[in-house]
N, C-alpha and C positions, 0 to 999 in steps of 0.2 A: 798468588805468590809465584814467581818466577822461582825455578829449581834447576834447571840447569842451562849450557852455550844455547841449544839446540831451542829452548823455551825462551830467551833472553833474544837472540835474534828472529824468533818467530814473532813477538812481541815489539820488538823494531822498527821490524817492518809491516805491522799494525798501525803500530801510532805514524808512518809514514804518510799510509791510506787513509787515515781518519787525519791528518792535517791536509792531504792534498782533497780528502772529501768536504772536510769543513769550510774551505774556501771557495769552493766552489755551491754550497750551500749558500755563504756569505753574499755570494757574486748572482745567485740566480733568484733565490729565494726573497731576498728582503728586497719590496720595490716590486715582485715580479707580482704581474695582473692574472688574479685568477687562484693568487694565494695570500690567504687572511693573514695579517701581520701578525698575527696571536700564533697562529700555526708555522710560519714560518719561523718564528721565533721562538717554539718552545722546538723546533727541529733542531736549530743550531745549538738553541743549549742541551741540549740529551748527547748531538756530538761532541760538544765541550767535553760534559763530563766526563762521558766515556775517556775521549782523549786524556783529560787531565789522571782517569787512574791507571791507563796505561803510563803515563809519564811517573806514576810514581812507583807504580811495581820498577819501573825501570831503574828510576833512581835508587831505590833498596836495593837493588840485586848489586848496581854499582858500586854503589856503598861496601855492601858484604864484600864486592871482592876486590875491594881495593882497603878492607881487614879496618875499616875505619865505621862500620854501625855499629854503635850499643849495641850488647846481647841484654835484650829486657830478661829483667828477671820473671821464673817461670809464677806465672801466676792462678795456672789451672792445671791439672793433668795434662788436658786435651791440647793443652801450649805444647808439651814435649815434641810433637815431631815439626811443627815451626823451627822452635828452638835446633833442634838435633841438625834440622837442613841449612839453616841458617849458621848455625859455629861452623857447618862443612866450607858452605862457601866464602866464609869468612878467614877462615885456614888456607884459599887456593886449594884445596882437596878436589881432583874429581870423584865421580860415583866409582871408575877404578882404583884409583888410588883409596879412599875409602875401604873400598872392598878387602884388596888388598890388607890393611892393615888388620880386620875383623876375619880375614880369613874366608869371606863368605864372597859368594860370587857379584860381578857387577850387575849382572843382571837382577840380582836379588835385592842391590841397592836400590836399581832402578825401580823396583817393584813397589819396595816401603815407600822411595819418597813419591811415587806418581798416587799413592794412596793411602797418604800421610800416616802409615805404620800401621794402617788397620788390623795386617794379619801380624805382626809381628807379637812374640812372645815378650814379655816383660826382659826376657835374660836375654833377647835378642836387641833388644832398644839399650839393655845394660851393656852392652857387647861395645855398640854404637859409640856411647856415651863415654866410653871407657876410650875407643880409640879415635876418639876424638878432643882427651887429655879434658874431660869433662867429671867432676866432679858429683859425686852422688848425693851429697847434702840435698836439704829439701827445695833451695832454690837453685840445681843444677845448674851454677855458673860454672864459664867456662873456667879452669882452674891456671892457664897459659896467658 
C-alpha cells in the first residue's frame, strides 16, 4: 500500500521501468535463439504481473486522494492501520497536517504508518481516529 507523495512517486517511477523493461523483454526474448519459449514467456508474465500490482497500488492511492475509494468497512483488528492511513489520504491530510491535529509529532506519524501502528498504544490509534473525524463503533467508519 502506497502511504504517502514520496511512496506514490517512487512507485511511478517503478511501473515506468517495468513497462519500459517489459518491452524490451517483449522485443528480445520471444523468437530470440537460445531462449526456450516457456521461459521466455513465463519472464514476461512475472513482469506483467508485477507491473499490473504496481498499477494498482497506484490507482488506490489515486482514488484515496481524489476522496472518491470506499472506506471498506473494518473487518479485522489488524484492518485498523489500512484503514486509519487510507481515511488520511482520503481527507487530503498529510502526515503534518495529521500530526498537527493529534498533537503528536510528524515524525511519529511517519513512524505508525511506515509500520502500520505496530508501536502504537490503543489510545494512540484512538487519538488517530478521532482526528481524523472517525468514529469508534465496531466498524470504525469514517463518520464525515
Amino acid at each position: 500500500m502506497i502511504k504517502n507523495e514520496r511512496q506514490y512517486k517512487a512507485t511511478k517511477a517503478a511501473a515506468a521501468r517495468f513497462e519500459r523493461a517489459l518491452e524490451e523483454l517483449r522485443n528480445r526474448d520471444l523468437g530470440a535463439e537460445g531462449i526456450h519459449p516457456r521461459i521466455a514467456r513465463a519472464r514476461i508474465e512475472g513482469a506483467e504481473s508485477q507491473l499490473e500490482d504496481l498499477r494498482r497500488e497506484l490507482c488506490e492511492y489515486e482514488s484515496l486522494k481524489e476522496g472518491t475509494f470506499p472506506l471498506d468497512e473494518l473487518e479485522r483488528v489488524k484492518d485498523i492501520p489500512n484503514l486509519l492511513i487510507k481515511a488520511r489520504i482520503a481527507q487530503q491530510l498529510t502526515q503534518k497536517q495529521l500530526a498537527s491535529r493529534t498533537g503528536l509529532y510528524e515524525q511519529q506519524i511517519q513512524k505508525y504508518e511506515a509500520t502500520n501502528y505496530d508501536s502504537a498504544s490503543f489510545a494512540r490509534i484512538q487519538l488517530v481516529a478521532d482526528a481524523l473525524c472517525m468514529s469508534s463503533d465496531e466498524n470504525m467508519k469514517p463518520t464525515v
